[in-house]
FIKOLZA-1660 file (N, C-alpha, C; in steps of 0.1 Angstrom, whole numbers, plus 5000, padded with zeros to 4 digits):
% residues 205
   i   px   py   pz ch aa at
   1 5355 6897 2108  A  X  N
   1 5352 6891 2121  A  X CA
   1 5350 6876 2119  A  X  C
   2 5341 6871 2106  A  X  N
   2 5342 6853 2107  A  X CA
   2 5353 6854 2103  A  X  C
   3 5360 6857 2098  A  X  N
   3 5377 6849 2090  A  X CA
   3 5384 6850 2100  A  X  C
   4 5379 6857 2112  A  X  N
   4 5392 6857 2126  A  X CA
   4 5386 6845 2137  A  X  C
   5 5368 6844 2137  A  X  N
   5 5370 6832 2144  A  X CA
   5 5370 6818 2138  A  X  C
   6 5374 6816 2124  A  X  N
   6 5373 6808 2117  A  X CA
   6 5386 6803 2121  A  X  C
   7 5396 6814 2121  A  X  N
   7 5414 6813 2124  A  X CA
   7 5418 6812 2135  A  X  C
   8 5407 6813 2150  A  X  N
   8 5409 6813 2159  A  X CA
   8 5403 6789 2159  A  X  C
   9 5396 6790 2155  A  X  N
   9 5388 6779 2156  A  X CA
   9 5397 6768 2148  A  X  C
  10 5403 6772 2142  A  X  N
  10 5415 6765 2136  A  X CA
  10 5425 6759 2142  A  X  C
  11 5430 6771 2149  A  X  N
  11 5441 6774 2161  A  X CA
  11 5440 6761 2173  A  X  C
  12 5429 6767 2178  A  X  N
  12 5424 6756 2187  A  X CA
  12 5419 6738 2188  A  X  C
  13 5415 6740 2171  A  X  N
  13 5418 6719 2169  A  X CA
  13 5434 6719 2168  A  X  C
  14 5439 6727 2165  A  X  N
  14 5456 6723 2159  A  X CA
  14 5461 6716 2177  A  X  C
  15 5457 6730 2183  A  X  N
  15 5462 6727 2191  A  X CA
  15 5457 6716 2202  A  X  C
  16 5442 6716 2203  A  X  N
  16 5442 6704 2209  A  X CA
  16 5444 6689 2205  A  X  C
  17 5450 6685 2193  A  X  N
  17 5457 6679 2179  A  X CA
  17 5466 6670 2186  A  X  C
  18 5480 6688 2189  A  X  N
  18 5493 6684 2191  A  X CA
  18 5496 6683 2205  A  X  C
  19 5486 6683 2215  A  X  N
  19 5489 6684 2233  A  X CA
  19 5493 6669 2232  A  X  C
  20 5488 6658 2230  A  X  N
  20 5495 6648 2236  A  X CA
  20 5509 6644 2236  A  X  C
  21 5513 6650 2218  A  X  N
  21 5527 6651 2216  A  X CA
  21 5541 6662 2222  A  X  C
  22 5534 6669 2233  A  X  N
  22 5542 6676 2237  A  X CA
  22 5548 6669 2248  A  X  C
  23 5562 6675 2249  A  X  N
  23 5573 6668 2260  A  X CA
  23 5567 6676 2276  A  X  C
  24 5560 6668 2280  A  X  N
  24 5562 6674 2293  A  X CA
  24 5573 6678 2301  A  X  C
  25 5574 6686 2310  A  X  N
  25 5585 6690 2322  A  X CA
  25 5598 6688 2312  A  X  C
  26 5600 6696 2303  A  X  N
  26 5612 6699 2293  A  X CA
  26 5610 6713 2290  A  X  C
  27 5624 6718 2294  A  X  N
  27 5625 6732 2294  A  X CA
  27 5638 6737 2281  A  X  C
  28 5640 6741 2275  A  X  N
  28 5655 6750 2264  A  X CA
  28 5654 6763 2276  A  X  C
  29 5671 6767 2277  A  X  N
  29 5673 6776 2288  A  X CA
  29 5684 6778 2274  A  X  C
  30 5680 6791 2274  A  X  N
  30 5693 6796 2266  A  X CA
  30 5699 6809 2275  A  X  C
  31 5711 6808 2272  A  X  N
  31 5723 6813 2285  A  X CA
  31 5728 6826 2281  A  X  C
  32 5721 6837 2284  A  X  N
  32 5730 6850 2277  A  X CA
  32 5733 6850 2262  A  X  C
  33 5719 6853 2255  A  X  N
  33 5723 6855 2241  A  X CA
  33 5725 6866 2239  A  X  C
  34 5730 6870 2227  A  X  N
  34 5732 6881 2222  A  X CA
  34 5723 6889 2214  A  X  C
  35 5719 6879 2201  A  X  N
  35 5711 6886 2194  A  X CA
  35 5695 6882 2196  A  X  C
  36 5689 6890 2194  A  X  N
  36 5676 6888 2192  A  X CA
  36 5670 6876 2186  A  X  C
  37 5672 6876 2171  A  X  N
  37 5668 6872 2161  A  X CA
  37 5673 6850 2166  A  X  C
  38 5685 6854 2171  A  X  N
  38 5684 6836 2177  A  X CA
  38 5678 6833 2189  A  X  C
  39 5672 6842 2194  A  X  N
  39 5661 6839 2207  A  X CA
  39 5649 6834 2201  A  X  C
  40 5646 6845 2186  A  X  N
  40 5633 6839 2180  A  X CA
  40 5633 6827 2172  A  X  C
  41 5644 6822 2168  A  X  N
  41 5645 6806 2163  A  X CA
  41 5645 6798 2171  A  X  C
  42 5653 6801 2185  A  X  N
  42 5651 6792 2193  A  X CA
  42 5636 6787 2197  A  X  C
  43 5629 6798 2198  A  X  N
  43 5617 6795 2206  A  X CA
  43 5608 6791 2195  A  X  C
  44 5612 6792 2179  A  X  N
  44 5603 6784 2169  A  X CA
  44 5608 6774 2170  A  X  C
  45 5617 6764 2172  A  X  N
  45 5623 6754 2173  A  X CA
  45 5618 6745 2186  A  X  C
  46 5614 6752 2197  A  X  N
  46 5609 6749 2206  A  X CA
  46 5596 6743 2203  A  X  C
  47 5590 6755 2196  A  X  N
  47 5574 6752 2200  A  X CA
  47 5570 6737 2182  A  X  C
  48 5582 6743 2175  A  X  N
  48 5578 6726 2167  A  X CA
  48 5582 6713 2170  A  X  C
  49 5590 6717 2180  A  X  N
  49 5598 6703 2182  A  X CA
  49 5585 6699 2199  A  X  C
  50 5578 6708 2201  A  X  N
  50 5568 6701 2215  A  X CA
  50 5575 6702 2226  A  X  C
  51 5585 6711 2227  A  X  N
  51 5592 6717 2242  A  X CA
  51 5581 6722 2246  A  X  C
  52 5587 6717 2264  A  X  N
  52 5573 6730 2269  A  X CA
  52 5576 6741 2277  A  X  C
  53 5586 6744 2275  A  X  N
  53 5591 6760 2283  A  X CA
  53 5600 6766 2275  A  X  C
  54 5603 6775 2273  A  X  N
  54 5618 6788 2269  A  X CA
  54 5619 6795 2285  A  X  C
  55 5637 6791 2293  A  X  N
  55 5638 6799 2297  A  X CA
  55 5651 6807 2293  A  X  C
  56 5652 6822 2297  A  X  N
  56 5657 6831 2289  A  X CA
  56 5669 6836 2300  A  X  C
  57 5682 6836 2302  A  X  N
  57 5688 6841 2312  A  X CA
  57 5694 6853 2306  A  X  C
  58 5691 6866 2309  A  X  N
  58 5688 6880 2302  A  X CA
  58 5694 6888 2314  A  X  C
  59 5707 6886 2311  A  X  N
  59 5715 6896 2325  A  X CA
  59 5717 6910 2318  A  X  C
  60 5717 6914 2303  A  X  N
  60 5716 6925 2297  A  X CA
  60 5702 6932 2295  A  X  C
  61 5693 6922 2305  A  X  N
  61 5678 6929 2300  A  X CA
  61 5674 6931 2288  A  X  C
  62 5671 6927 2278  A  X  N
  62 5669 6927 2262  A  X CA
  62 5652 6922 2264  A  X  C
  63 5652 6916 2270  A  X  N
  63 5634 6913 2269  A  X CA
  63 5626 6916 2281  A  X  C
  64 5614 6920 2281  A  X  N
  64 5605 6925 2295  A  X CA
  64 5603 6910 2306  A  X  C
  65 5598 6915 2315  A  X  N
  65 5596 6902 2322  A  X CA
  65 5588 6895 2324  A  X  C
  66 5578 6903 2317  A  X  N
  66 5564 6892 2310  A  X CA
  66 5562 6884 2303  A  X  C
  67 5558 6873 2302  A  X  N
  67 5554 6868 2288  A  X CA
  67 5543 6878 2278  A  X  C
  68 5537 6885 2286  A  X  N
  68 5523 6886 2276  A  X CA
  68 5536 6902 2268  A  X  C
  69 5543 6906 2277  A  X  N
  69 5547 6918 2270  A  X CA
  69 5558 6909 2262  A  X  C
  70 5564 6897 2262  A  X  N
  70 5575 6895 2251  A  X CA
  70 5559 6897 2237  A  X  C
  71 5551 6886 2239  A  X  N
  71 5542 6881 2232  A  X CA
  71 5541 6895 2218  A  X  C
  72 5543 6906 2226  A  X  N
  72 5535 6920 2219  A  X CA
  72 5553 6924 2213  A  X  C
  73 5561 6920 2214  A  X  N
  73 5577 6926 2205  A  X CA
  73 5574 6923 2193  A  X  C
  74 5576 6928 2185  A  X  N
  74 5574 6931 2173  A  X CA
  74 5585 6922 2166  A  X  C
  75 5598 6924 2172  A  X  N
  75 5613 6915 2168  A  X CA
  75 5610 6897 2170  A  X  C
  76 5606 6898 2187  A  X  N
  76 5603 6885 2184  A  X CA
  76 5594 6876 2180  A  X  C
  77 5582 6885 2171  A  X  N
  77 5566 6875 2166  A  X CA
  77 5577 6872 2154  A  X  C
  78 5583 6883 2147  A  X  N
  78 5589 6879 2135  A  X CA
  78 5599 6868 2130  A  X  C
  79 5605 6873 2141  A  X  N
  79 5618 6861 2142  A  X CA
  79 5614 6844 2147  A  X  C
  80 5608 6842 2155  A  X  N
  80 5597 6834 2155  A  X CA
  80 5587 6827 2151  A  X  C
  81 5579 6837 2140  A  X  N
  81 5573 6835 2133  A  X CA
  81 5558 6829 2142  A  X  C
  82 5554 6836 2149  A  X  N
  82 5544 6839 2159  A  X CA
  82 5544 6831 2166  A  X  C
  83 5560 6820 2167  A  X  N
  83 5561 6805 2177  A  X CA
  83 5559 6813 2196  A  X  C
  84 5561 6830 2195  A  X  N
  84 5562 6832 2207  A  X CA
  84 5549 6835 2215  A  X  C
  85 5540 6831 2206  A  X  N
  85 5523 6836 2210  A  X CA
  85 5517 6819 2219  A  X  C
  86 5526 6809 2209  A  X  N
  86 5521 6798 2216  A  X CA
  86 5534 6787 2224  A  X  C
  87 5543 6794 2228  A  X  N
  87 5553 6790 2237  A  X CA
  87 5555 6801 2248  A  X  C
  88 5555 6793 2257  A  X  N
  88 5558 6803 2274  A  X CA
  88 5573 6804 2276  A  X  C
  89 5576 6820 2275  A  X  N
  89 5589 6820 2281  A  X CA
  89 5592 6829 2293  A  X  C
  90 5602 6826 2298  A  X  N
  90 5603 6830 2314  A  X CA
  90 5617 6837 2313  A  X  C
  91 5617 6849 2313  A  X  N
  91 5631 6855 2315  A  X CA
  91 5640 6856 2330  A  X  C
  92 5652 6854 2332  A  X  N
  92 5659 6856 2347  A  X CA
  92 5670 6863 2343  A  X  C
  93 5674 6873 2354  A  X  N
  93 5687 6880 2356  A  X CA
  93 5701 6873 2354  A  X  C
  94 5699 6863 2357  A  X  N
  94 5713 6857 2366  A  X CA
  94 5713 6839 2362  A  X  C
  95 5726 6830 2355  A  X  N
  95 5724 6818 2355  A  X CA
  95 5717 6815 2368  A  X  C
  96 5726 6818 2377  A  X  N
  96 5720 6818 2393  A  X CA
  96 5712 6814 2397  A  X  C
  97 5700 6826 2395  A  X  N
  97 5688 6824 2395  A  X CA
  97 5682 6813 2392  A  X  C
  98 5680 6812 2377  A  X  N
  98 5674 6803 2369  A  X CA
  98 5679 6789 2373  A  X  C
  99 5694 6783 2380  A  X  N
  99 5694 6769 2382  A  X CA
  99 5687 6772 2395  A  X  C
 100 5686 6785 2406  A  X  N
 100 5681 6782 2416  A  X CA
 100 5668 6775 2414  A  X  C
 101 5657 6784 2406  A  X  N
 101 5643 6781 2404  A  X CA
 101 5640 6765 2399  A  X  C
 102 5654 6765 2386  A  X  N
 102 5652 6748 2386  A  X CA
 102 5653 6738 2398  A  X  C
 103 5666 6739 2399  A  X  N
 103 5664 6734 2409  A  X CA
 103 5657 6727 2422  A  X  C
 104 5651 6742 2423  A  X  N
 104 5633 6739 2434  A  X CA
 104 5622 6736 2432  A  X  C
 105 5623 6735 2421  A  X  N
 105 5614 6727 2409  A  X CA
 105 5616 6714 2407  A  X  C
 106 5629 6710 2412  A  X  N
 106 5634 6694 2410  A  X CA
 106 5635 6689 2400  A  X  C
 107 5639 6700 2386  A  X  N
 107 5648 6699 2372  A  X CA
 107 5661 6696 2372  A  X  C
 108 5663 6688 2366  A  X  N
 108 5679 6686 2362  A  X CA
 108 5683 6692 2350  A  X  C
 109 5698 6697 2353  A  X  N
 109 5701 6703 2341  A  X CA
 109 5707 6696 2335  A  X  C
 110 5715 6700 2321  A  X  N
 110 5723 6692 2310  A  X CA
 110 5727 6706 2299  A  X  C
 111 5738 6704 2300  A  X  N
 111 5747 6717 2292  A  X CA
 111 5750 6713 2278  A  X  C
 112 5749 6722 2266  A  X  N
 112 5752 6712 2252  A  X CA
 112 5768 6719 2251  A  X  C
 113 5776 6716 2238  A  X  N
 113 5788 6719 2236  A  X CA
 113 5792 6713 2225  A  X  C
 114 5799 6718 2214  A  X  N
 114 5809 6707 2207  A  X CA
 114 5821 6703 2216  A  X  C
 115 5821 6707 2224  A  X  N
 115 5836 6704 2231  A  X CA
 115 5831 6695 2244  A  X  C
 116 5839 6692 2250  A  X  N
 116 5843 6679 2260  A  X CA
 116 5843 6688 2273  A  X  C
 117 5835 6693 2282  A  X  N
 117 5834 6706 2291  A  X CA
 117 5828 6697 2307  A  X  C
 118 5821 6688 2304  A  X  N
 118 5816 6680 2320  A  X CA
 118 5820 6671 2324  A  X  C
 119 5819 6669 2337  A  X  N
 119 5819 6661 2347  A  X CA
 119 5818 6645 2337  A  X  C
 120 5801 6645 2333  A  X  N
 120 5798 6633 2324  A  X CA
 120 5797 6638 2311  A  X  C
 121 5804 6631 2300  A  X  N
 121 5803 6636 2289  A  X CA
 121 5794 6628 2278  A  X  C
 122 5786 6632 2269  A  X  N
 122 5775 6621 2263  A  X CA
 122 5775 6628 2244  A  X  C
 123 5778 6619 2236  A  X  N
 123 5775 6621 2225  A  X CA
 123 5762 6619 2224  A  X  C
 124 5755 6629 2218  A  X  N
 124 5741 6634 2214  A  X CA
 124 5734 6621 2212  A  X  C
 125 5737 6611 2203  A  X  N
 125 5730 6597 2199  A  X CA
 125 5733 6588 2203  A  X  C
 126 5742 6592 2210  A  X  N
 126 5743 6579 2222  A  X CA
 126 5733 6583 2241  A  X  C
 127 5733 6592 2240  A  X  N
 127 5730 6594 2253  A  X CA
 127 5710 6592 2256  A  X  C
 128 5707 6588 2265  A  X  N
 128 5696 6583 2273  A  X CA
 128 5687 6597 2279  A  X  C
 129 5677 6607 2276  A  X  N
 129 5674 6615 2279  A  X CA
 129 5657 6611 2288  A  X  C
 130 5656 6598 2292  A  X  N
 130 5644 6596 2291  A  X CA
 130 5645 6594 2308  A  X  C
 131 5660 6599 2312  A  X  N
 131 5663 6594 2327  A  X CA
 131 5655 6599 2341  A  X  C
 132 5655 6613 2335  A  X  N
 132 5653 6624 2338  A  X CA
 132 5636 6628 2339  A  X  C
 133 5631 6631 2348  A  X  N
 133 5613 6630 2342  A  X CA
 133 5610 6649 2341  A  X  C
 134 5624 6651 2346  A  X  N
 134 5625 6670 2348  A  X CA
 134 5636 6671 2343  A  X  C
 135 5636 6676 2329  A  X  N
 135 5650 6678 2321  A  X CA
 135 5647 6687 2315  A  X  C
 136 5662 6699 2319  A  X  N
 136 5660 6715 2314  A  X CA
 136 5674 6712 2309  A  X  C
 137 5672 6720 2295  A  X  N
 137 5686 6716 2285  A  X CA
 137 5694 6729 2283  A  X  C
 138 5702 6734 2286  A  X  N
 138 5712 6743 2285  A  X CA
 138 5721 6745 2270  A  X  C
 139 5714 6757 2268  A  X  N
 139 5724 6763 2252  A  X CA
 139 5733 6776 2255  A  X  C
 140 5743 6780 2252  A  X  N
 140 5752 6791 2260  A  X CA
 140 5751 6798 2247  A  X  C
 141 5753 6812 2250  A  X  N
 141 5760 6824 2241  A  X CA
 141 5765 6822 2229  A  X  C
 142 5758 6826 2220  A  X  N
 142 5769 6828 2204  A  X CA
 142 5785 6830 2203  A  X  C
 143 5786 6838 2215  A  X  N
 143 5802 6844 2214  A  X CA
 143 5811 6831 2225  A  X  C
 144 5806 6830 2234  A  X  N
 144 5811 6822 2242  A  X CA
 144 5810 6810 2248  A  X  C
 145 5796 6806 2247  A  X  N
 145 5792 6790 2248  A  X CA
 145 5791 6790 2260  A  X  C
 146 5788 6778 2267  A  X  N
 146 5784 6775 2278  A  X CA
 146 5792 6783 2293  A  X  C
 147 5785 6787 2302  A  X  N
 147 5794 6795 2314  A  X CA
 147 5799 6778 2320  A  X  C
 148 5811 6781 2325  A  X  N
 148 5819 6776 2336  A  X CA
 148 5807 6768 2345  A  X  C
 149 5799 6780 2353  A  X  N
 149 5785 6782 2365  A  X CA
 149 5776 6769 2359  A  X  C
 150 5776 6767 2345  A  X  N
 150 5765 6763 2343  A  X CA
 150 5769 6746 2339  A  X  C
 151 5782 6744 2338  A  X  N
 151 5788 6731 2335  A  X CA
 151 5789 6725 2347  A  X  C
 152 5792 6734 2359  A  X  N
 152 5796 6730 2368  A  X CA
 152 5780 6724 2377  A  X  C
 153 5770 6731 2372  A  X  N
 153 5761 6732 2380  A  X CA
 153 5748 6721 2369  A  X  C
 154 5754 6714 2363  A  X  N
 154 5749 6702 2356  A  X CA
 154 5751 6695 2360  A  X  C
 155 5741 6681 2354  A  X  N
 155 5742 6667 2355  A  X CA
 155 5754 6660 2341  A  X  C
 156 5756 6668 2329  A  X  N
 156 5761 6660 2319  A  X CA
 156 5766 6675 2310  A  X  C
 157 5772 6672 2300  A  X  N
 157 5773 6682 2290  A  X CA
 157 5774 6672 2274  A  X  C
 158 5763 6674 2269  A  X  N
 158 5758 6671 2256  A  X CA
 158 5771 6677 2245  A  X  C
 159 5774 6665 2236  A  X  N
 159 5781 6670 2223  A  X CA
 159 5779 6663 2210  A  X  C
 160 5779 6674 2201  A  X  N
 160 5770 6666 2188  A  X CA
 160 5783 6669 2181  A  X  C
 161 5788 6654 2179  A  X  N
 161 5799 6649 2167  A  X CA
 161 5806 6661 2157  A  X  C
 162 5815 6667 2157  A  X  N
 162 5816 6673 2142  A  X CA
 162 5829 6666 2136  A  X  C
 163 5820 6665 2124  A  X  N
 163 5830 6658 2114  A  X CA
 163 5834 6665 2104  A  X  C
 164 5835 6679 2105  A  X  N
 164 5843 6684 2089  A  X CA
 164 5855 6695 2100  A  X  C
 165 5855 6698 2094  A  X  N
 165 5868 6712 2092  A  X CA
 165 5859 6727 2104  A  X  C
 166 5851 6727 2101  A  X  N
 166 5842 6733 2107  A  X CA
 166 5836 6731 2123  A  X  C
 167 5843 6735 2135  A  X  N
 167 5837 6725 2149  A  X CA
 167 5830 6732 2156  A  X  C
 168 5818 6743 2149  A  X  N
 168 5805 6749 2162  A  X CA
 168 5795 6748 2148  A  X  C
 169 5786 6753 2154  A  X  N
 169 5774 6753 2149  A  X CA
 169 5771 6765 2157  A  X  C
 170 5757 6774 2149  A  X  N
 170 5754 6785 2157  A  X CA
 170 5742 6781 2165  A  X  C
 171 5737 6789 2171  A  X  N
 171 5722 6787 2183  A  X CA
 171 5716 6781 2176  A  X  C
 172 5707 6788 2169  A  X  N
 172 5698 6782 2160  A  X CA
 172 5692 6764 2156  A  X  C
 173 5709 6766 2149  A  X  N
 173 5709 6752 2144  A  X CA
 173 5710 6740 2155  A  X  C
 174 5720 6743 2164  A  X  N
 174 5729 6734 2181  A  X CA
 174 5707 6730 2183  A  X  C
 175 5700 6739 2187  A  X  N
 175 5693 6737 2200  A  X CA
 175 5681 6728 2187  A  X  C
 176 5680 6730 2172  A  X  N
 176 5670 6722 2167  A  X CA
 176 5674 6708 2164  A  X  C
 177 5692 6706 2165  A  X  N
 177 5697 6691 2163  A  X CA
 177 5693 6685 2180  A  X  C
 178 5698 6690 2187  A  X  N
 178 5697 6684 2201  A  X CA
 178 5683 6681 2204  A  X  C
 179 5675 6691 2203  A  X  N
 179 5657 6693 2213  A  X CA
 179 5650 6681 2199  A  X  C
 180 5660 6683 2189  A  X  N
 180 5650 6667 2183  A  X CA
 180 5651 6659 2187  A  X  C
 181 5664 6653 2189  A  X  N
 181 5670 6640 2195  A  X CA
 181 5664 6640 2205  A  X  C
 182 5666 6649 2217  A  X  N
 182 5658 6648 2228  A  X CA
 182 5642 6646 2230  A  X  C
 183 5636 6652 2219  A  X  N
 183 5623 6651 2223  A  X CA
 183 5615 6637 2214  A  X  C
 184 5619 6634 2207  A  X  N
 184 5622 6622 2199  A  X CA
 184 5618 6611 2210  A  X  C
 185 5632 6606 2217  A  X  N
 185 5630 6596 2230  A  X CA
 185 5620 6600 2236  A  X  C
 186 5617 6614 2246  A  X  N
 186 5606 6615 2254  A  X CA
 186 5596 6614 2252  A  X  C
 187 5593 6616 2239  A  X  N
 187 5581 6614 2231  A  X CA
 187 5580 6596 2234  A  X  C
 188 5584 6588 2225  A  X  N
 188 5584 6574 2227  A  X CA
 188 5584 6569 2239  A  X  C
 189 5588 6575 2251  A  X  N
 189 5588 6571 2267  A  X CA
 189 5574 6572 2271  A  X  C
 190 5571 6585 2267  A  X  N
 190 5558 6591 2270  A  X CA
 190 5543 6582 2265  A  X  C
 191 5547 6577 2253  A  X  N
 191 5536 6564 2243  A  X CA
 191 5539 6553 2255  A  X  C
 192 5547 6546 2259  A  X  N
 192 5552 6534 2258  A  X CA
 192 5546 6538 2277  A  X  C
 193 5548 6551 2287  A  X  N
 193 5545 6552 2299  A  X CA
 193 5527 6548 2300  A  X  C
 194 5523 6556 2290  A  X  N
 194 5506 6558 2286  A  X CA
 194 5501 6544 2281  A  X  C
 195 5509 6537 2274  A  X  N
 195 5502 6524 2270  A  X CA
 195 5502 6516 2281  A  X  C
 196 5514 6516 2290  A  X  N
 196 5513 6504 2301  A  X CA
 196 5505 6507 2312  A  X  C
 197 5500 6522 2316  A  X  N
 197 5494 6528 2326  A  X CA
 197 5477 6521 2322  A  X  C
 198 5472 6523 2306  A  X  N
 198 5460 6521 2302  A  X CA
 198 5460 6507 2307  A  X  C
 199 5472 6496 2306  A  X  N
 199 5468 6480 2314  A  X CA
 199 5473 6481 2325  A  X  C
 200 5471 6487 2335  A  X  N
 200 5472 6490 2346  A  X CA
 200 5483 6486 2353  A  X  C
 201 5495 6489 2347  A  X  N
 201 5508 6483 2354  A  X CA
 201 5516 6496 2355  A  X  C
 202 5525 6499 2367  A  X  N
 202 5532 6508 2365  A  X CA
 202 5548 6509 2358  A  X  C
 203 5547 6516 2349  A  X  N
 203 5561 6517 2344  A  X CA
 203 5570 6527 2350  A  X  C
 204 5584 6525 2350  A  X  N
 204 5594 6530 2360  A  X CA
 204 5607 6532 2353  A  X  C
 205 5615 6543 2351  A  X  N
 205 5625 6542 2342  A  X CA
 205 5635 6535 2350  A  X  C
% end
């Protein structure tokens, strides 16, 4: 019983530690996955990199609709590595859905891809993520990558350079190169909004 509130008490400086470093109003939406096991990387990837949502577009139903019942799967503490105890995720039926809720939320979206798929196209280190003060980032299917629905229903579609012989990357890896880059600048936005707010001037992207 003390070695659990010792680990609870731990828990809690960590985390009141890392709150300033977290990306506000930044969501990872991953789009009809397949396997389990890259839902739970994703969401450890999430919760080290200071995202602050997982949403889940689960038109095969693979996970409950709770957070507190994902929290208790046994597949995803593992796969995870208990990242799903301290990241909130929100499952939806339908892309549909989920750009609806964005949407009315007043999120913009952004689709990733190795391939050339939007409207506006942005190489990963070149592109400006700090535009956006509501930016939900779009990762599509292991088998098939981004929907049509969901390119179409973006602001940009993200692509990270490949230079060998090799031109995808799997989930896993795509959403921990991108949600760095991205959270990287918002992070720095976020120091540089907070420093000019403390001398009382408003900053404006």
């Amino acid at each position: 019983m003390e070695e659990d509130k010792k680990q609870k008490s731990a828990v809690r400086r960590r985390a009141n530690k890392i709150k300033a470093y977290r990306c506000k109003n930044l969501i990872a939406v991953i789009e009809d996955p397949h396997d389990i096991r890259n839902i739970g990387t994703v969401i450890r990837n999430v919760n080290a990199l200071g995202v602050e949502k997982v949403y889940v577009v689960d038109p095969r139903k693979k996970l409950p609709d709770e957070w507190e019942d994902m929290r208790a799967r046994k597949s995803l503490s593992s796969t995870s590595v208990s990242a799903i105890k301290w990241t909130f995720v929100k499952r939806f039926d339908s892309t549909s859905d989920c750009f609806d809720h964005l949407e009315k939320n007043n999120f913009t979206s952004v689709v990733t891809s190795p391939h050339v798929k939007g409207r506006t196209n942005i190489v990963l280190h070149e592109g400006d993520f700090t535009e956006d003060h509501k930016l939900a980032v779009w990762f599509g299917s292991e088998s098939r990558g981004i929907t049509d629905e969901a390119v179409k229903r973006s602001k940009a579609c993200i692509n990270i350079p490949m230079l060998g012989i090799i031109e995808s990357l799997n989930l896993g890896t795509t959403s921990g190169i991108v949600l760095y880059e991205i959270t990287k600048q918002r992070r720095a936005y976020q120091r540089l909004y907070s420093r000019k707010n403390k001398r009382g001037r408003k900053y404006l992207a």
